[in-house]
SESEKOL-253510 format. One record per residue (C-alpha): residue in one letter; x, y, z. Coordinates in steps of 0.2 Angstrom, whole numbers. Each point is the difference from the previous one (the first is absolute). Layout:
# SESEKOL-253510
ATOM:resn:c1:c2:c3
ATOM:a:X:Y:Z $
...
This chain:
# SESEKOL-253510
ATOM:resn:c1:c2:c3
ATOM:x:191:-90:-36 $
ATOM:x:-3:-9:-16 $
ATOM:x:-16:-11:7 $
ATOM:x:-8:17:3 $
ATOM:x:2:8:-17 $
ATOM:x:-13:7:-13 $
ATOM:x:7:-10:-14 $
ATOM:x:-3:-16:14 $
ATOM:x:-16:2:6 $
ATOM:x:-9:5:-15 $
ATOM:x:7:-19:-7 $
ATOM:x:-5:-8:16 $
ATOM:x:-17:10:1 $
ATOM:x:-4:4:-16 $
ATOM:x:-18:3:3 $
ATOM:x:2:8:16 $
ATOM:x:13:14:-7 $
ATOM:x:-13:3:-15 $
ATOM:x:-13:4:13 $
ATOM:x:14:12:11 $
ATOM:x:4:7:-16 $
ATOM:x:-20:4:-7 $
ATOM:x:-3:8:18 $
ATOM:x:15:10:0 $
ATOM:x:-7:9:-15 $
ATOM:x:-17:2:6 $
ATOM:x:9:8:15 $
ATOM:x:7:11:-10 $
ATOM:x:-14:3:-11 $
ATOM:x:-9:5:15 $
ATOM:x:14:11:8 $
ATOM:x:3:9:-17 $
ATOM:x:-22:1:-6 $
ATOM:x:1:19:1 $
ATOM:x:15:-1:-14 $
ATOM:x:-8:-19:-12 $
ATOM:x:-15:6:-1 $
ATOM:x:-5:10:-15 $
ATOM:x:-14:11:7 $
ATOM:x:-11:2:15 $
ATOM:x:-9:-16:4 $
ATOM:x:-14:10:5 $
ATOM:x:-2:11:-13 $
ATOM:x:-16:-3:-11 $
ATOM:x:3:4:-18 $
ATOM:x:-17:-5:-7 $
ATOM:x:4:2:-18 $
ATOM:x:13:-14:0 $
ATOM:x:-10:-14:9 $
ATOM:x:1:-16:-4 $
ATOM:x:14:2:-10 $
ATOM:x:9:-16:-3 $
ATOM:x:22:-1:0 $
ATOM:x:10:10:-6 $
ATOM:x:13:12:-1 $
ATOM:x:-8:14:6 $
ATOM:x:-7:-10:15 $
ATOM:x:9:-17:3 $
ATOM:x:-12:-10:8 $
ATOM:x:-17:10:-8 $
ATOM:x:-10:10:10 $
ATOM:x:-16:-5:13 $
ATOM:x:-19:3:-4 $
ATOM:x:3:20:6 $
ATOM:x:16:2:-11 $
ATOM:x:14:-3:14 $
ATOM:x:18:-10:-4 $
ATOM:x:-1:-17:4 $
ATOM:x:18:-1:2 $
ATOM:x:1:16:13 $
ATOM:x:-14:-10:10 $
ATOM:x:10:-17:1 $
ATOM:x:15:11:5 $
ATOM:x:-8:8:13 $
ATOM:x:-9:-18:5 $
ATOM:x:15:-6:5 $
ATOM:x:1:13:14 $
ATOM:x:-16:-6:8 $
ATOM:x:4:-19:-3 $
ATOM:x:17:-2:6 $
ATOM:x:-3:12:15 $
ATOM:x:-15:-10:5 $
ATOM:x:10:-16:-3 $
ATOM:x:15:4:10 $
ATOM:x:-11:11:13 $
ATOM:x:-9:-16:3 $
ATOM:x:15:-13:4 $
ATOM:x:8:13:9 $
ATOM:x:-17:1:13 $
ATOM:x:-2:-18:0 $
ATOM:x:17:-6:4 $
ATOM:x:2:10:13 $
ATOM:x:-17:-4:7 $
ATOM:x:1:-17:-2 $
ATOM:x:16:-1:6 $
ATOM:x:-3:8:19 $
ATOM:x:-15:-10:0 $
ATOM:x:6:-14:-6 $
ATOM:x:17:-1:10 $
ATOM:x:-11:3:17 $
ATOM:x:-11:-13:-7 $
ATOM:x:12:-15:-3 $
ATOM:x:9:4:16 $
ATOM:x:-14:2:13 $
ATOM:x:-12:-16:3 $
ATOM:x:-15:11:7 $
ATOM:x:2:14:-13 $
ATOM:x:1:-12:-14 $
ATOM:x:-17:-8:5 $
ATOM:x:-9:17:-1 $
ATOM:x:8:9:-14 $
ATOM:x:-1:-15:-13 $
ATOM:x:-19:-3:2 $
ATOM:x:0:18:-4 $
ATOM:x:13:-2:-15 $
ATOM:x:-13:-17:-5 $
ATOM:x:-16:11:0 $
ATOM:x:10:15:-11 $
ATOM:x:5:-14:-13 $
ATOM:x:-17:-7:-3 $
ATOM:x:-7:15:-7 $
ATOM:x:5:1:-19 $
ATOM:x:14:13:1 $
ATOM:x:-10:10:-16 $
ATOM:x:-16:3:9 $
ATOM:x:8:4:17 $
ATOM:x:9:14:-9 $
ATOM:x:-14:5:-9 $
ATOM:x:-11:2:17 $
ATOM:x:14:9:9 $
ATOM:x:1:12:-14 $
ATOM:x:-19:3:1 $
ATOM:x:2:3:19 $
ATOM:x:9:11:-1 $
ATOM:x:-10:11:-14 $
ATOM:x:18:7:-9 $
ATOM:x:9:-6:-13 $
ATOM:x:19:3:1 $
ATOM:x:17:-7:-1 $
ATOM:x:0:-1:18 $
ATOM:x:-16:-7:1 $
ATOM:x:4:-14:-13 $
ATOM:x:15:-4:7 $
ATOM:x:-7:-6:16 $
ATOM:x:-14:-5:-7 $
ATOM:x:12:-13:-10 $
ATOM:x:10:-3:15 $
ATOM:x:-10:-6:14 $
ATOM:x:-4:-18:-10 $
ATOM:x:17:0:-3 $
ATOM:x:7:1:19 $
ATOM:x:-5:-18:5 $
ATOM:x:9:-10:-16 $
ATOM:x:17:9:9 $
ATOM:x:-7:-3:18 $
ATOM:x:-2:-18:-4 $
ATOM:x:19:-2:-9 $
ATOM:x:9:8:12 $
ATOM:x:-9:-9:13 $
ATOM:x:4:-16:-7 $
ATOM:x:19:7:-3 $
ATOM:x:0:3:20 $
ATOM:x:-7:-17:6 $
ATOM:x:14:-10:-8 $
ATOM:x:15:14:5 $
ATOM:x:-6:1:18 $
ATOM:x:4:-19:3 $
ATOM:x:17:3:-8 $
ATOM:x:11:-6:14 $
ATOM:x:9:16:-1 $
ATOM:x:-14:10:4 $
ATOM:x:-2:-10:14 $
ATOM:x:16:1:7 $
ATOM:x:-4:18:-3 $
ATOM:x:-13:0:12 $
ATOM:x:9:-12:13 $
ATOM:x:13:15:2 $
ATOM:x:-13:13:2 $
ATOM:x:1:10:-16 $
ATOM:x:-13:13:0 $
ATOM:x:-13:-5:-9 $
ATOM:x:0:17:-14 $
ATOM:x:18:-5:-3 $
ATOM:x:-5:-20:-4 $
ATOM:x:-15:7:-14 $
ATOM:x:14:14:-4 $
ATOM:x:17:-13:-4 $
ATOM:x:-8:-18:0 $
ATOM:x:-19:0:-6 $
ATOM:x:-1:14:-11 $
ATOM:x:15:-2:-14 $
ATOM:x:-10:-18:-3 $
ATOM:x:-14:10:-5 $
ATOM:x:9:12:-13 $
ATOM:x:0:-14:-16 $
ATOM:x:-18:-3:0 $
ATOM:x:-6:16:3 $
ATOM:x:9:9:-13 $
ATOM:x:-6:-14:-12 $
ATOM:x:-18:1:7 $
ATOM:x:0:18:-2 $
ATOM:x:4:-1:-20 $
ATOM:x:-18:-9:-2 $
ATOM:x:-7:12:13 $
ATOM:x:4:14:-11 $
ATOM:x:-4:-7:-17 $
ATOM:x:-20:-4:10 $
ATOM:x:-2:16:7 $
ATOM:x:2:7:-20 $
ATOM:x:-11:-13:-8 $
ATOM:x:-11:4:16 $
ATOM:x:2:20:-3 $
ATOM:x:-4:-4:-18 $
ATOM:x:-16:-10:4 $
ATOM:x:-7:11:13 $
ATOM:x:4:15:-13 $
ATOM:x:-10:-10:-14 $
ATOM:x:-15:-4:10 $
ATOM:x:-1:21:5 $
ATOM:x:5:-3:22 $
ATOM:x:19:4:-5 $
ATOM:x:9:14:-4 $
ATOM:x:-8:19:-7 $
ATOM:x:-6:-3:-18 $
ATOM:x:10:17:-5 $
ATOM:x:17:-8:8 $
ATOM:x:7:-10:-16 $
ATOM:x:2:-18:7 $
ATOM:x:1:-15:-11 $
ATOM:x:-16:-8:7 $
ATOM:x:-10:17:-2 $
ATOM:x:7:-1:-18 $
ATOM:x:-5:-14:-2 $
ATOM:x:-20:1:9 $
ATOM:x:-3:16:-13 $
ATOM:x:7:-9:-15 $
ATOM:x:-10:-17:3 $
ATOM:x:-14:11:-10 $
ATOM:x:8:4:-14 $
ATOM:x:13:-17:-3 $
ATOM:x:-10:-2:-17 $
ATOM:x:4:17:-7 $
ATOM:x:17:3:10 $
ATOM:x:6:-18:7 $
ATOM:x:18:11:4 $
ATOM:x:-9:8:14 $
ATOM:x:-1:-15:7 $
ATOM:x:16:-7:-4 $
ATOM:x:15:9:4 $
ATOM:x:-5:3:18 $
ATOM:x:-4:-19:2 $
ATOM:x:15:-6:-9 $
ATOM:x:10:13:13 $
ATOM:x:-10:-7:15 $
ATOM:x:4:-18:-7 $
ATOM:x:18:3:-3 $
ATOM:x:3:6:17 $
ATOM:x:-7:-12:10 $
ATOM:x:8:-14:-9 $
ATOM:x:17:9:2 $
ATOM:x:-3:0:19 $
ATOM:x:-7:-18:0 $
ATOM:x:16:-4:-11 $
ATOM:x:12:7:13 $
ATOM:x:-9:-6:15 $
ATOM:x:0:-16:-8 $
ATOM:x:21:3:-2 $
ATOM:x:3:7:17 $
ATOM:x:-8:-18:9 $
ATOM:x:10:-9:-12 $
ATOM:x:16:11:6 $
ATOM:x:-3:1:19 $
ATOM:x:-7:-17:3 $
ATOM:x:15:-9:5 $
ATOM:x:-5:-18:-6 $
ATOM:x:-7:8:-18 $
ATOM:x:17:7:-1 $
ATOM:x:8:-15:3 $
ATOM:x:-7:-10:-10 $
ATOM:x:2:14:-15 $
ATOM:x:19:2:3 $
């Protein structure tokens, strides 16, 4: 299939395979962390803080004498796990609620009012207030802490997917022969849905890091101890005169991520959005 090779769609989408290709290796460099990294990115080593560059230590060492390079290995755990962790709850959330929502007039009329109050709290603080509820700070924590502002964005596209679908007239005959109505959402609605979402949940994911990162920098995200990029960067704000590559490196890796994803987000809409296509071919 020569319209679906490599070679193909990196020249059709060079951008978009730049950013597939940038998150493949921080996939990687987050599988393999135990193997990149140099030492323990936990491990205080007083007499080598603040140590800029070099062979010895790649990316210099922190304000208590640990490897900037073994910390931004290790980060990419945390971030990408959050960031895929986080499409993965919201699509499937907003999907079900959305689907119900789209299709049923009275359920509609309740659960967007709902969606409406969710989406005019600032997503940054309503994470920050449901991390301080609940008095822990974890990944699990975070996570749903990042996911809840998320929910009504999807709710609100699949709903609008579903409202133009169900009119469809072959949905309608659908219903004039008496097809259950699981197998309608199952066969007819749902597949509609499938573009979008996967497009949606590429910015969903590159918001819930920048989100992990804020709440981290601000002190309601994760453990200081775990080595997150925005808990790098929060200790480091201090000492940026002295040692600006505290600071740097994890932001340039944060930065670099969430471009890639944007980047391929922004590829995939141009790829599954029929009249984008077109007009592209």
């Amino acid at each position: 299939m020569r319209g679906f090779s490599i070679v193909s769609v990196a020249r059709r989408y060079p951008f978009a395979f730049a950013g597939g290709v940038v998150i493949l290796i921080m996939a990687l460099a987050a599988v393999f962390a135990p193997w990149l990294g140099t030492v323990d990115p936990i491990a205080m080593m007083p007499s080598n803080r603040l140590k800029p560059p070099s062979a010895a230590s790649w990316l210099g060492t922190d304000m208590f004498g640990r490897d900037i390079w073994s910390r931004v290995v290790y980060g990419s755990r945390i971030s990408l796990s959050i960031g895929a962790s986080a499409s993965i709850i919201c699509v499937v959330i907003g999907l079900l609620i959305g689907l119900f929502s789209g299709y049923f007039r009275w359920v509609d009329a309740i659960v967007m009012r709902i969606m409406d109050g969710l989406m005019s709290i600032p997503g940054i603080l309503l994470a920050i207030a449901l991390v301080a509820i609940s008095g822990t700070a974890n990944i699990y924590t975070v996570v749903i802490a990042i996911s809840i502002p998320e929910v009504p964005r999807i709710v609100r596209l699949v709903r609008s997917v579903v409202l133009t679908v169900r009119e469809e007239p072959y949905v309608e005959a659908a219903i004039s022969l008496g097809t259950p109505l699981p197998k309608i959402l199952a066969r007819h609605i749902f597949p509609n849905t499938v573009p979008p979402l996967i497009v949606q949940a590429t910015y969903v994911c590159a918001n819930a890091m920048l989100t992990e990162a804020i709440l981290s920098f601000l002190g309601a995200g994760m453990p200081p101890e775990l080595p997150s990029w925005g808990n790098m960067m929060a200790e480091g704000r201090t000492y940026f005169p002295l040692a600006p590559w505290i600071v740097l490196f994890p932001g340039l890796a944060l930065a670099l991520t969430i471009l890639a994803v944007n980047v391929l987000g922004d590829g995939l809409r141009d790829r599954l959005d029929p009249r984008i296509a077109r007009k592209m071919s």
